[in-house]
C-alpha positions as CSV (number, residue, x, y, z in Angstrom):
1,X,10.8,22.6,12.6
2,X,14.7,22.9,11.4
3,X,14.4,19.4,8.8
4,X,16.8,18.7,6.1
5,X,15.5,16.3,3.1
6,X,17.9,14.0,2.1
7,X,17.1,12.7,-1.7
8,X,17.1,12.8,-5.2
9,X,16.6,16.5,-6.3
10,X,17.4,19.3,-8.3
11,X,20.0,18.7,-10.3
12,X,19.3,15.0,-11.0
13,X,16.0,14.2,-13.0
14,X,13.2,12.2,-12.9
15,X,9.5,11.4,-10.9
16,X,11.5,11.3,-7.0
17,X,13.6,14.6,-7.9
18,X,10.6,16.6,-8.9
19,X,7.9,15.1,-6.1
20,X,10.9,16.6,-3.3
21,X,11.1,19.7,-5.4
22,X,7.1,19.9,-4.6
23,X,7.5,17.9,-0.9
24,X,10.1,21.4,-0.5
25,X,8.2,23.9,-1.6
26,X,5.6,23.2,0.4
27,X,7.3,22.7,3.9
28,X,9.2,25.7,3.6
29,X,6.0,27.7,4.3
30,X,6.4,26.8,7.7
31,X,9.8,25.5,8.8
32,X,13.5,25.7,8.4
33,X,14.4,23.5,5.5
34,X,17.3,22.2,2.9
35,X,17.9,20.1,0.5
36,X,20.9,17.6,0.5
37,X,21.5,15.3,-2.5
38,X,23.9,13.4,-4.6
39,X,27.3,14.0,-6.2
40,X,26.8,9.9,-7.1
41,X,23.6,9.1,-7.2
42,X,24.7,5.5,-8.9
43,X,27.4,4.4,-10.5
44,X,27.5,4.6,-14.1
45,X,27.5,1.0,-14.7
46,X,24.4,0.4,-12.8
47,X,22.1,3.2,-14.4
48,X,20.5,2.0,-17.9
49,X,19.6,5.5,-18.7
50,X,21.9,8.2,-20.6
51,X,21.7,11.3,-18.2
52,X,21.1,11.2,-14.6
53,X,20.8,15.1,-15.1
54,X,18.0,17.6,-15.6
55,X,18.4,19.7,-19.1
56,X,16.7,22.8,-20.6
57,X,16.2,26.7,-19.4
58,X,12.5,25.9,-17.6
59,X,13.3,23.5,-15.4
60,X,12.4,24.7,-12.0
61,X,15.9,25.0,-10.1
62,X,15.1,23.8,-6.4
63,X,18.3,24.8,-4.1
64,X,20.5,21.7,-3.0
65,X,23.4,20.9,-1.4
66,X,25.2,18.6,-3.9
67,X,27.0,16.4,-1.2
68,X,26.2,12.7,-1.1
69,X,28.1,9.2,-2.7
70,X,25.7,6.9,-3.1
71,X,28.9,4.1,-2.8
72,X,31.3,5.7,-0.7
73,X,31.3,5.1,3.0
74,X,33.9,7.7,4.0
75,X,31.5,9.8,2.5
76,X,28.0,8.5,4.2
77,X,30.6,9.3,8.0
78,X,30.9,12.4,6.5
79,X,27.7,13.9,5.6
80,X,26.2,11.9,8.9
81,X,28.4,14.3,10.9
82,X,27.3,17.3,9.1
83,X,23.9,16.5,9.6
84,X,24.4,16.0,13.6
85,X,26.1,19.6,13.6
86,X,23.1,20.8,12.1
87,X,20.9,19.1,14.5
88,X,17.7,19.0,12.6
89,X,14.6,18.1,14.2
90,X,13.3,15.7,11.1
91,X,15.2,13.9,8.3
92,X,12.9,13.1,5.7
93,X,14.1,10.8,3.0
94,X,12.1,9.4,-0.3
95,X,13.0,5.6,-0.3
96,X,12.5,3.6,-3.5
97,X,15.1,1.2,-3.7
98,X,17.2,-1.0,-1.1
99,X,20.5,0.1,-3.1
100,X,20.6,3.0,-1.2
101,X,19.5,1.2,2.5
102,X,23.5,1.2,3.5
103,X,24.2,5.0,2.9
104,X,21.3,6.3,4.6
105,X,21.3,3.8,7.4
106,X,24.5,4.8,8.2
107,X,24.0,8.7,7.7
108,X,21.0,8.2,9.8
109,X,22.9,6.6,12.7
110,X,25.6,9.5,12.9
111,X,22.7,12.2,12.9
112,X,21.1,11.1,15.5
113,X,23.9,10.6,18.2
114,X,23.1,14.2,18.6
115,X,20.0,12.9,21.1
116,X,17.5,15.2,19.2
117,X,17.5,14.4,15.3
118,X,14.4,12.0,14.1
119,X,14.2,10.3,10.9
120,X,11.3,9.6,8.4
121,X,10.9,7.8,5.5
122,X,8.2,8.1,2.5
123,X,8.5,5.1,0.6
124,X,7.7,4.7,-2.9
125,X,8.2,1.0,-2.6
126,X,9.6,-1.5,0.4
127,X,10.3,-4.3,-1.7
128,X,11.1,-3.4,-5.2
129,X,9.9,-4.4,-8.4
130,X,13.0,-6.1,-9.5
131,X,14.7,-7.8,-6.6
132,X,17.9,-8.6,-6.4
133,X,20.2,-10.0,-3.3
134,X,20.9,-8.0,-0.4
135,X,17.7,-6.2,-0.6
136,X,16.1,-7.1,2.5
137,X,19.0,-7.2,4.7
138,X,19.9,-3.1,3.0
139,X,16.6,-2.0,4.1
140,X,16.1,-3.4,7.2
141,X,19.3,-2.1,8.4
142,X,18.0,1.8,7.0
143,X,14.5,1.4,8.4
144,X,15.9,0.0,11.9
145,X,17.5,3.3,12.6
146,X,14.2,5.5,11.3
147,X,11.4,6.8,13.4
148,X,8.7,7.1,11.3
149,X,7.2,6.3,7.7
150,X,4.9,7.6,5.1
151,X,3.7,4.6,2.6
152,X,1.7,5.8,-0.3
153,X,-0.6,2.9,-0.4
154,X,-2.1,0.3,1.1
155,X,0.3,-2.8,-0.2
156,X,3.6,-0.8,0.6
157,X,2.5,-0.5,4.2
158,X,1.7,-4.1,4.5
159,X,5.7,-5.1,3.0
160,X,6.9,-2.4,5.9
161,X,5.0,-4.0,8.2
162,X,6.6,-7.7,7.6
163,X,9.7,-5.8,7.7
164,X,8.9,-3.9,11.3
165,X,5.8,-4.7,12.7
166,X,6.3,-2.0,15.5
167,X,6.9,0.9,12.6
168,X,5.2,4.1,13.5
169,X,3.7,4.8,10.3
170,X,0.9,6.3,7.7
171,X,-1.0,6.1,4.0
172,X,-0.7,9.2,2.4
173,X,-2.0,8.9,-1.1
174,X,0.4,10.3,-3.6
175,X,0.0,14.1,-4.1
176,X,-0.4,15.8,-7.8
177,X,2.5,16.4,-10.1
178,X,1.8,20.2,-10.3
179,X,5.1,21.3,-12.1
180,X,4.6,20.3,-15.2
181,X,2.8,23.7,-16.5
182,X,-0.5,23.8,-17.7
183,X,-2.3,21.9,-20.1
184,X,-2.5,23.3,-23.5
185,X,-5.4,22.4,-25.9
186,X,-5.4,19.4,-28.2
187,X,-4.5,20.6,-31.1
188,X,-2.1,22.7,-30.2
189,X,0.0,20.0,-28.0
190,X,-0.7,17.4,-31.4
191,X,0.8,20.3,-33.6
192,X,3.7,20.7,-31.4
193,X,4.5,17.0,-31.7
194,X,3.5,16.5,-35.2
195,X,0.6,13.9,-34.9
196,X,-2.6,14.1,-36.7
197,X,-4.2,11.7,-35.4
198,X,-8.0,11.5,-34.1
199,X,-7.3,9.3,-31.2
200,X,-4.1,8.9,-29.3
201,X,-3.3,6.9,-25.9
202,X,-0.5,8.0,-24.0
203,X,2.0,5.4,-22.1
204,X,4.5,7.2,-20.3
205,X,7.8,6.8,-18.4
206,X,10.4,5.0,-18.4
207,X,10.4,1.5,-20.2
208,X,10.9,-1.6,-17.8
209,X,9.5,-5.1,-18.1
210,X,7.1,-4.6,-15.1
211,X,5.6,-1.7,-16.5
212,X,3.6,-4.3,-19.5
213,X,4.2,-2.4,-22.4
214,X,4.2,-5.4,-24.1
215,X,0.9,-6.3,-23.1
216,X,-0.5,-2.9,-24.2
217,X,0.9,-3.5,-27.5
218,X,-0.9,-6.7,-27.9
219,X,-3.8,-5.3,-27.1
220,X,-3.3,-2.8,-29.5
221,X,-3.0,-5.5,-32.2
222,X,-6.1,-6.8,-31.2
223,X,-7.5,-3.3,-31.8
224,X,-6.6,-2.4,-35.2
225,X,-9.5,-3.6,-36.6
226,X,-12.0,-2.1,-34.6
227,X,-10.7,1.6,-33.8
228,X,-8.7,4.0,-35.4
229,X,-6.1,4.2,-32.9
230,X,-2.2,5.7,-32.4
231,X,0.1,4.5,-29.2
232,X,2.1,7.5,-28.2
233,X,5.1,6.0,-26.0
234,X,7.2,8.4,-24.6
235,X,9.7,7.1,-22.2
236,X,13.1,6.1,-22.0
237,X,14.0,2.7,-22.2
238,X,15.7,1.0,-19.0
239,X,15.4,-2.9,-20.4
240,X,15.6,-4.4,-24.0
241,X,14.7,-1.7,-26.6
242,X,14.7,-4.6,-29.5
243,X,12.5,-6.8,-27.5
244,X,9.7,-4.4,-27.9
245,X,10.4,-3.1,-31.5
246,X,10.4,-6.9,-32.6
247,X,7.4,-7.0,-31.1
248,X,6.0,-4.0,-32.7
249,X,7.3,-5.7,-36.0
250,X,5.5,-8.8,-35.3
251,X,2.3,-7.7,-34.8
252,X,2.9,-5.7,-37.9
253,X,2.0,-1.9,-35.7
254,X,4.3,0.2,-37.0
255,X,1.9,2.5,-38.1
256,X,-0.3,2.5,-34.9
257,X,2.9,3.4,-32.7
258,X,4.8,6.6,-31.9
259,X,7.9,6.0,-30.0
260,X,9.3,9.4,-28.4
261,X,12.0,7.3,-26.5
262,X,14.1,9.8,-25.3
263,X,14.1,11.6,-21.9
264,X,11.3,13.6,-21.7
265,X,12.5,16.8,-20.7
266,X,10.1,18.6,-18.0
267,X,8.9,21.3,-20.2
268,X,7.9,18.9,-22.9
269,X,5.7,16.6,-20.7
270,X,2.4,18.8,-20.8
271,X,2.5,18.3,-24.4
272,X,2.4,14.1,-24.4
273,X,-0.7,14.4,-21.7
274,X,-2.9,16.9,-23.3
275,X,-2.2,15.6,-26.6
276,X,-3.7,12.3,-25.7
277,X,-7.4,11.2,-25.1
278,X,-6.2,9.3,-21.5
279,X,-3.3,7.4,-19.9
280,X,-2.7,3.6,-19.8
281,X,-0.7,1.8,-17.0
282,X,-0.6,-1.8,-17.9
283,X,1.8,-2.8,-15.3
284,X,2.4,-5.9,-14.1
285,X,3.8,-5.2,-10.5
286,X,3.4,-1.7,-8.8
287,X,3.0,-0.2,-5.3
288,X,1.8,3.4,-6.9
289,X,2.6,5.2,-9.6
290,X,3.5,8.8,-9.9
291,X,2.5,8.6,-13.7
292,X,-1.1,8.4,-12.0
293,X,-0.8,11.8,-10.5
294,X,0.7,13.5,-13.6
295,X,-2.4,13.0,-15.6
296,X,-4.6,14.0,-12.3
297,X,-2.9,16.9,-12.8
298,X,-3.4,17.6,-16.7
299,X,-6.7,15.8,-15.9
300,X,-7.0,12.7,-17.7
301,X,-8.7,9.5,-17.4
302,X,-6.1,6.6,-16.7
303,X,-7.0,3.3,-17.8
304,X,-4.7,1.1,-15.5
305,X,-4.0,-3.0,-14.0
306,X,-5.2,-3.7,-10.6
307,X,-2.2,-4.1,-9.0
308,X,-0.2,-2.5,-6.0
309,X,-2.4,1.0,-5.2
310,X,-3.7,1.9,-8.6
311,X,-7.1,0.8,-7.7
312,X,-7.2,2.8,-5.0
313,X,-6.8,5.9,-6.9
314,X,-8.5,5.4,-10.2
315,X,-12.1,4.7,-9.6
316,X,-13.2,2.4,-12.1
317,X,-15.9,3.4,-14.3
318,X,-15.7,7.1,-12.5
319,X,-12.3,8.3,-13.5
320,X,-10.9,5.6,-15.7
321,X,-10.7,1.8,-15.9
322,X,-9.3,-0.9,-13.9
323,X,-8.7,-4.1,-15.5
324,X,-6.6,-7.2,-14.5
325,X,-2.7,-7.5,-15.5
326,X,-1.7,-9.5,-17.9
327,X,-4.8,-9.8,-19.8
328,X,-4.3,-8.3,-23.3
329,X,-8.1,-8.6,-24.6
330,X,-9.3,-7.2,-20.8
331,X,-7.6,-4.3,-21.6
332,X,-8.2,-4.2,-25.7
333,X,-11.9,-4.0,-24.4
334,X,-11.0,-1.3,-21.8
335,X,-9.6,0.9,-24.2
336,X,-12.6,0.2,-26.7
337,X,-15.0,1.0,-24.2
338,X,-13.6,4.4,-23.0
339,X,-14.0,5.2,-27.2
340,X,-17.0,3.4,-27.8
341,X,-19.1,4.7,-25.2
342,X,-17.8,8.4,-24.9
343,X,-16.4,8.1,-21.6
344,X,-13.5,11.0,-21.3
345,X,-15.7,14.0,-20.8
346,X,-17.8,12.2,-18.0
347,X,-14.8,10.9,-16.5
348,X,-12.8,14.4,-16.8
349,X,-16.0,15.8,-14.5
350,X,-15.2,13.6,-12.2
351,X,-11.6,13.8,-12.0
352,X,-12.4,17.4,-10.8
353,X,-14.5,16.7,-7.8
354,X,-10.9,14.1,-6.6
355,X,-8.7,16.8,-7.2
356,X,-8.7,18.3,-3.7
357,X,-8.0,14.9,-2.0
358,X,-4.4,15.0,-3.8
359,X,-3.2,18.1,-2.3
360,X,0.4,18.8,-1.2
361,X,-1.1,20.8,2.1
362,X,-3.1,17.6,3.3
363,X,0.1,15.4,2.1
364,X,2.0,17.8,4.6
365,X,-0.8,18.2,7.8
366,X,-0.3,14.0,7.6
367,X,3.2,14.6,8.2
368,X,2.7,16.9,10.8
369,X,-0.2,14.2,12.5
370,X,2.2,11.0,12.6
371,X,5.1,12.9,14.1
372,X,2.5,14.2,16.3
């Protein structure tokens, strides 16, 4: 097939940019493919983070064409007429957030006036975690003029479905993170970032108020007396940076918590997830999480909240645990457990044997079987 993704990629950063860098490599193999992306991906007074752009000599540079303003309509006319002249068979675009519904609707709509283009969407969420107005009426107005959709887990399909019953459409779980590098030992990734300690949890990404870090640092308060533990937060932070150090000061952990709260360049990232004994999600609203793949990949246990698809990818007591959000002692006692009772080799053995069901080629042969 001649398809052109439309997305985050390559030069911008972040979890959507590198999963189409991987979504790329991988169709290329046996179709026609290119990348188009943003000039804009948001205007500056709308992203919390300092760089929208990927740094350093190792990251992987994916080939784009830089052409798309996010808030520009003349522009959206624009690249929808491009992409009709170039009459690809598929459009595939990585959804996440209704901000973006009215330029690719309306890109979408051009394209295929040429009577052959199609257009799917893999969805990361339907209705985000923090809603705001208009987001309904954005995406319904993109996903009206799409042919087919990929939902990474159970709960997003049912929020498509309210939106468009009729919606041709398929669960693919999440595939693995597999451009990080490889995982280094222990010690040497602790060395590289200077910590000495025994035991180290990682919680990683970027900082928002659904993701619970402030429940995980509770929990860590109730820990202190019962395990020689160190917090390694490494993340930017997208909401109030003071809210969570005056936390930190009031449960008096300053010296149970690292805070690396810079971007995380891609060639630093193998270091945070070897370094650390497993992962801990304590979100409080999700659909999936890509962080969830990333340790698949450097193979480590994830200790996670049942909420959106997480429980459908961590097997609890197998390859981590699931615990209820919200509930700081649930997941005090999680953590303790995973310690107490020895649990990461067991649950790195069985990590391996899941491995396989995260591929990008079975991600891709699900593509090919819903267009089909």
């Amino acid at each position: 097939m001649k398809i052109i993704i439309l997305s985050t990629a390559y030069p911008l950063r972040g979890g959507i940019a590198h999963f189409v860098g991987l979504l790329y490599k991988e169709l290329i193999k046996e179709n026609d493919v290119k990348i188009i992306t943003f000039k804009r991906q948001y205007p500056a007074f709308l992203f919390p983070g300092k760089s929208q752009f990927e740094v350093g000599d190792e990251v992987e540079k994916i080939p784009t064409e830089i052409l798309i303003d996010s808030i520009n309509p003349f522009n959206w006319i624009k690249v929808g007429l491009k992409v009709k002249k170039e009459a690809p068979d598929l459009i595939i675009y990585k959804y996440w957030m209704p901000f973006f519904g009215p330029c690719f609707g309306t890109i979408t709509r051009i394209s295929k006036r040429n009577k052959k283009t199609k257009a799917m969407v893999i969805c990361d969420n339907v209705i985000p975690h923090e809603r705001k107005p208009g987001d309904i009426v954005f995406t319904k107005y993109f996903f009206n003029a799409a042919s087919y959709f990929i939902l990474l887990s159970k709960k997003v399909q049912l929020e498509l479905l309210k939106l468009k019953p009729d919606a041709k459409n398929k669960i693919l779980p999440h595939p693995i993170y597999s451009n990080f590098g490889e995982p280094v030992s222990k010690i040497e990734a602790r060395s590289h970032l200077n910590i000495k300690d025994e035991k180290i949890i990682l919680f990683f990404g970027f900082i928002r108020e659904y993701k619970g870090l402030d429940v995980l640092l509770e929990s860590i308060s109730l820990l202190k007396e019962k395990l020689l533990l160190k917090l390694l937060v490494a993340g930017e932070f997208y909401s109030n940076e003071e809210r969570y150090k005056k936390i930190i000061m009031n449960f008096r952990l300053e010296d149970s918590v690292y805070l690396h709260t810079d971007f995380i360049p891609t060639s630093e990232v193998k270091y945070y997830f070897s370094a650390s004994d497993c992962v801990i999600l304590p979100y409080k609203d999700a659909t999936q999480s890509g962080i969830v793949q990333v340790a698949m990949n450097f193979r480590k246990p994830v200790i996670a909240t049942n909420v959106g698809g997480l429980g459908e990818v961590i097997q609890n007591n197998k390859t981590g645990f699931v615990v209820e959000k919200e509930n700081p002692r649930e997941l005090a006692n999680a953590i303790f457990n995973f310690y107490e009772d020895n649990k990461e080799k067991e649950f790195v053995r069985n990590i391996e044997k899941e491995v396989d069901k995260y591929s990008w080629k079975k991600f891709i042969d699900g593509i090919y079987e819903l267009i089909k």
